[in-house]
C-alpha positions as CSV (number, residue, x, y, z in Angstrom):
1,X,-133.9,18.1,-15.3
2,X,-131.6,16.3,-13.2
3,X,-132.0,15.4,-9.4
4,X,-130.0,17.4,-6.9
5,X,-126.5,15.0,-5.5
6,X,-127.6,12.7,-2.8
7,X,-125.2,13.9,0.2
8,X,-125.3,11.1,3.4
9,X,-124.8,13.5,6.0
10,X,-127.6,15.5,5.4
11,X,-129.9,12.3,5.7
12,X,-132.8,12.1,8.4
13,X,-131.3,12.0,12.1
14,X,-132.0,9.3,13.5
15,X,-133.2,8.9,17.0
16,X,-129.1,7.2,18.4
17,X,-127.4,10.2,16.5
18,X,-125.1,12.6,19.2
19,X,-125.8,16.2,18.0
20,X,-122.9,18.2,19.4
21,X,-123.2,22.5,19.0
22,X,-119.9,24.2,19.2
23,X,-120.0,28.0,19.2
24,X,-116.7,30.3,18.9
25,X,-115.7,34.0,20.2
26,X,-115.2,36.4,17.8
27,X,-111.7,35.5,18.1
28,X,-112.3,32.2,17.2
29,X,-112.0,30.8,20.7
30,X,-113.7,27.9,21.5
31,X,-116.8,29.7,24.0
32,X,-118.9,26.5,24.6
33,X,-118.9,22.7,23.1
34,X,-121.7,20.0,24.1
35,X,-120.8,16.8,25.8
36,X,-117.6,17.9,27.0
37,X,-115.6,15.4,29.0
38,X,-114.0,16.8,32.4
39,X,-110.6,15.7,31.9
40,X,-110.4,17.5,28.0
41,X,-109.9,20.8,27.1
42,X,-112.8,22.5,24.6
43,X,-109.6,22.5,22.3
44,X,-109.2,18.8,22.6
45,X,-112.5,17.7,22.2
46,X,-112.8,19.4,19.3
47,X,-109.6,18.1,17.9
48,X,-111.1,15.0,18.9
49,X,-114.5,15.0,17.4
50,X,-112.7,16.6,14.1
51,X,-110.5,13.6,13.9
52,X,-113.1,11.1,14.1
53,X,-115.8,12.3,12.6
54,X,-115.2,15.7,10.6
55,X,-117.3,14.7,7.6
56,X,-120.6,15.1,10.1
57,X,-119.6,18.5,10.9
58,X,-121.6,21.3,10.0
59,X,-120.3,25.1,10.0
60,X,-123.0,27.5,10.9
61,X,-123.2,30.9,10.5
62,X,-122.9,33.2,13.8
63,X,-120.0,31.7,15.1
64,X,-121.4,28.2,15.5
65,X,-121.0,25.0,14.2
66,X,-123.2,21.1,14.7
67,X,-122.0,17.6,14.5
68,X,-124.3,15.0,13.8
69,X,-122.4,12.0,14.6
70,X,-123.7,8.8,14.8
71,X,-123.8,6.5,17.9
72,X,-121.3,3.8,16.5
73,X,-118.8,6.5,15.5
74,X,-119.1,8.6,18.7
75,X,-118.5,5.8,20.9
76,X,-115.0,5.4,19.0
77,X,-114.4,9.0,19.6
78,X,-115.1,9.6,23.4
79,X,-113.6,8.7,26.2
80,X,-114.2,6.0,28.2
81,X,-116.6,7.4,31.1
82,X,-115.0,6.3,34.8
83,X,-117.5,5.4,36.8
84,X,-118.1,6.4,40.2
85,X,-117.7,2.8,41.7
86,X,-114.7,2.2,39.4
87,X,-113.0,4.6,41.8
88,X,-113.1,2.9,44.7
């Protein structure tokens, strides 16, 4: 009997993984994405996070979907956050 294909993105989560949840209208309309940055649209943080790291993206039934990203990859991906003292 042979083993079942070893697949790297469904390995353990480790503690530095981002886990992002995306859920869509029934229209497909973005209705809600996790760490959101203020100056992107849902749109573009999605395009975004599909760029860089579509192979840890997970499609869920109900109109949802999960990235597992890790750390090193999702601090390519986002933005640089501007800091309140950076401002002034």
């Amino acid at each position: 009997m042979q083993g079942l294909p070893f697949h790297p993105k469904k390995a353990e989560t480790k503690a530095s993984d981002v886990l992002i949840h995306v859920r869509y209208t029934p229209s497909a309309e973005i209705f809600f994405i996790d760490a959101l940055p203020a100056h992107l649209t849902p749109r573009e943080w999605l395009d975004r996070l599909l760029a860089g790291a579509s192979d840890y993206y997970q499609v869920l039934a109900g109109g949802r979907g999960f990235f597992r990203i890790p750390r090193k990859i999702f601090d390519v991906i986002s933005p640089p956050v501007a800091s309140a003292q950076a401002a002034e």
